[in-house]
C-alpha positions in Angstrom: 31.0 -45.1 -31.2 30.0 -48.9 -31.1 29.0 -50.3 -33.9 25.5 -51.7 -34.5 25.5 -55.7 -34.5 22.6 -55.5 -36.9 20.4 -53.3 -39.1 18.6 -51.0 -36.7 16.0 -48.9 -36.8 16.4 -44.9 -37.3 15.5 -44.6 -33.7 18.5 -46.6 -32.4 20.9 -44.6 -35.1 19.8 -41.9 -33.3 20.6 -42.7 -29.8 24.1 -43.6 -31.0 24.7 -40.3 -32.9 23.8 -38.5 -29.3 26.1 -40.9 -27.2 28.6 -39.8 -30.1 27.7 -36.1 -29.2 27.9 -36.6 -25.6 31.2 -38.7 -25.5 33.4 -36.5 -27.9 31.6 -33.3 -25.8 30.5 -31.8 -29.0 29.5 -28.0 -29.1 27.1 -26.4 -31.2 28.5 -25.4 -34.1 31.1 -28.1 -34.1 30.3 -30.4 -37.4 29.9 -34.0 -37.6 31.5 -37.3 -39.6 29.8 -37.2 -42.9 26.6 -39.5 -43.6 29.5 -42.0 -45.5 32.0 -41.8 -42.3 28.8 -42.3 -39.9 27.6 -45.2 -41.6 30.8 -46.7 -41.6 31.4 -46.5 -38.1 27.8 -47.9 -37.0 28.2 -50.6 -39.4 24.7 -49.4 -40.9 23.4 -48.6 -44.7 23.7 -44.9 -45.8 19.9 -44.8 -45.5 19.3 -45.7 -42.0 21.5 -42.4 -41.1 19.9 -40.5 -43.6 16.7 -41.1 -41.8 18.5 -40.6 -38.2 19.8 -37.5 -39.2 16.6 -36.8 -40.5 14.7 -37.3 -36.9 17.4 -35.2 -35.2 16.5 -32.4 -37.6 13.2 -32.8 -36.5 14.1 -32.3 -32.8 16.3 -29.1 -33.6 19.2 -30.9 -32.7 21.4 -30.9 -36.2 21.3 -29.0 -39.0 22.1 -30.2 -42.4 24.1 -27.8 -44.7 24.2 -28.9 -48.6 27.6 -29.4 -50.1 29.4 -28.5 -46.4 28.2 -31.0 -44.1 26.1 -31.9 -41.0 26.3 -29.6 -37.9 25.6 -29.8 -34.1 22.4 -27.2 -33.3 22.3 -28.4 -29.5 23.1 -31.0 -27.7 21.3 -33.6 -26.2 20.5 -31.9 -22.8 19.7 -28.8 -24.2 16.6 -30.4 -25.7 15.1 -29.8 -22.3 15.2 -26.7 -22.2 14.2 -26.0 -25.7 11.1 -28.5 -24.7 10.3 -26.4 -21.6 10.6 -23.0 -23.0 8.0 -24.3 -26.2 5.1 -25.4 -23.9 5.4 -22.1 -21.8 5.6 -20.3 -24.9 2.3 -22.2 -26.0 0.8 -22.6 -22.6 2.4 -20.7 -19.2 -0.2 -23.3 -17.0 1.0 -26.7 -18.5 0.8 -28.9 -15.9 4.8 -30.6 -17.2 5.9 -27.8 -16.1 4.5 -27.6 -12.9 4.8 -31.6 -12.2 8.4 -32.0 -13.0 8.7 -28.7 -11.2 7.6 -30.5 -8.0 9.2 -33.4 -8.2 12.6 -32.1 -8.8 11.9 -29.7 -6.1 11.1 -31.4 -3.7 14.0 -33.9 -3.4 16.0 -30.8 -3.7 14.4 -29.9 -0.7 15.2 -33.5 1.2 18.5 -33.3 0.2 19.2 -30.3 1.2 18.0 -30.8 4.6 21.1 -33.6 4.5 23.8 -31.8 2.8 23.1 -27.8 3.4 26.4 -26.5 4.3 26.6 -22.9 6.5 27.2 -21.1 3.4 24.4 -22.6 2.0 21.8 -21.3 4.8 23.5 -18.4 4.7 22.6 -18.4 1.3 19.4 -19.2 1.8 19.1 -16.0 4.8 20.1 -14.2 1.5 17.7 -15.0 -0.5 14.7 -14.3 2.3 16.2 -11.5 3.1 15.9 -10.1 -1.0 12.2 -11.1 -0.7 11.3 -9.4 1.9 12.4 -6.3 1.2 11.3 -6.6 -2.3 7.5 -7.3 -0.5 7.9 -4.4 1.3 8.6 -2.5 -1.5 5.5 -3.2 -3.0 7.2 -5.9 -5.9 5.8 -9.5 -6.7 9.7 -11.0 -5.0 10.4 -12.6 -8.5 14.5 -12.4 -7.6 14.5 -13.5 -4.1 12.1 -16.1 -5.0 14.4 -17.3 -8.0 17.4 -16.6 -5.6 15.7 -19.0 -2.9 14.4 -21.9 -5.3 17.9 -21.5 -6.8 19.9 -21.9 -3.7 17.7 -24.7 -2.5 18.9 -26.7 -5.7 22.8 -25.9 -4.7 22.5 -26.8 -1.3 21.3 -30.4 -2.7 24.8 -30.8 -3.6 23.5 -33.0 -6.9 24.9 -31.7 -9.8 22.5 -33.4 -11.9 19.6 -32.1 -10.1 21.1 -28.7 -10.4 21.5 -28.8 -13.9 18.0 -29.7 -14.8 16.6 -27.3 -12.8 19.5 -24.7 -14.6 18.2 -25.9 -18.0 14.7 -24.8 -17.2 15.0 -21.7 -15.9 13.2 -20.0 -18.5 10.5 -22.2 -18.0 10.6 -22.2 -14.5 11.0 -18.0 -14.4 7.6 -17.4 -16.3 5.9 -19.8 -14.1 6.4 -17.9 -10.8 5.9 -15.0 -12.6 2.7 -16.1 -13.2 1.9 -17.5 -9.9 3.4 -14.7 -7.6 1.6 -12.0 -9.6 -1.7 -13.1 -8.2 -2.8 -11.5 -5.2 -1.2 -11.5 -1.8 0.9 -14.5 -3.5 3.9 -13.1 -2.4 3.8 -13.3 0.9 2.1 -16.8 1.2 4.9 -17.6 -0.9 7.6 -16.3 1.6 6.2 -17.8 4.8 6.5 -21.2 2.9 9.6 -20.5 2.2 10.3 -19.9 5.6 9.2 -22.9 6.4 11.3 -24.4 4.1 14.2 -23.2 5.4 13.3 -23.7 8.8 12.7 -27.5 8.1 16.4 -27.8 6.2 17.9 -25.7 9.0 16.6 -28.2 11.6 18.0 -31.1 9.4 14.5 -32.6 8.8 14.6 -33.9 5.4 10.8 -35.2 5.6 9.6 -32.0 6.7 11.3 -30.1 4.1 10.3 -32.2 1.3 6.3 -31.8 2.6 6.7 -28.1 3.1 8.3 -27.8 -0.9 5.7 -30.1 -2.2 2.8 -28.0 -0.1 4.4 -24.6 -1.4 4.3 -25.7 -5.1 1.0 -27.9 -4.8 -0.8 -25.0 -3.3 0.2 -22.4 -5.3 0.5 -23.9 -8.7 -2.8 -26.6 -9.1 -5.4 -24.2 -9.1 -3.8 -22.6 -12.1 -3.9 -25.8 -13.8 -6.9 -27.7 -12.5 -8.7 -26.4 -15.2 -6.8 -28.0 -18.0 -7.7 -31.5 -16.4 -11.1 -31.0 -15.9 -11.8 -30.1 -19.2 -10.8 -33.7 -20.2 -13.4 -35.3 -18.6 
């Protein structure tokens, strides 16, 4: 870790403790320098960690065990996933969810029309196909629908975007539970998939960002309109 020039603030401690986490790859479970090793190596008093440590405890990410030591909880980007899967617990229609939802999406979507290999439209075939025949069977579509929203990620080819959609998948899961329960959701849903897929298939990056962005607008903002309005 670098050392801080100059007294800092617990916030900056903070930041330096998860560059820490995230350079040495830390686990959960794996334990930390102790508060007289830490300060040492930030160049910082004992009580600016104290108060670090004490704002990391706060976010769930370290827990401090009396006469052992401190320990690694989760790591830094697991906090979005613990984030995400506390406001659905509180509040299945919160419009984060839905907005980061839609912009991830839809650059998936863009990218995808760029980078989809055949495997990955095969893939995506797959996923349709799983849909369907979950439709047919009289079923909401909640794993073809996962499967499709999941393979539209891959086929981005952006590990980053992949993994932020991964760490949400609770989230994400309870929200199209909530939307494709609704009636005759499911097959609105898969014709806007279909046009999805057609759009990436063609190599239209435009149109397949519009027809993501259409799918999730339409079927999500009237669940959370609501919420907005009663702001005013």
């Amino acid at each position: 870790m670098r050392p801080v020039d100059r007294k800092p603030l617990y916030e900056q401690v903070s930041d330096r403790l998860r560059e820490f986490v995230d350079v040495n790859q830390l686990q959960p479970g794996d334990r930390l320098m102790s508060e007289r090793d830490l300060a040492r190596e930030l160049s910082v008093g004992r009580s600016s960690i104290r108060e670090a440590i004490t704002a990391l405890r706060a976010r769930g990410m370290v827990e401090v065990r009396h006469g052992d030591g401190i320990y690694l909880l989760q790591r830094p980007d697991d906090l979005i996933d613990l984030l995400a899967a506390e406001l659905v617990e509180t509040h299945v229609d919160h419009p984060a969810i839905w907005e980061t939802r839609q912009a991830l999406e839809t650059q998936c979507a863009r990218l995808a029309a760029m980078r989809a290999t055949t495997d990955d439209l095969a893939e995506l075939d797959a996923a349709m196909e799983e849909m369907r025949a979950e439709i047919d069977a009289g079923q909401p579509g909640l794993s073809g629908d996962r499967r499709f929203h999941t393979r539209v990620a891959t086929a981005s080819h952006n590990p980053i975007l992949v993994r932020l959609l991964a760490s949400m998948h609770t989230a994400l899961d309870r929200t199209s539970e909530t939307s494709l329960t609704r009636a005759g959701q499911p097959a609105k849903s898969l014709r806007d998939h279909q046009a999805i897929l057609d759009a990436i298939r063609a190599r239209e990056p435009g149109d397949a960002a519009d027809a993501m962005l259409r799918h999730l607008v339409v079927t999500t903002d009237s669940l959370v309109a609501g919420r907005y309005e009663h702001r005013e």
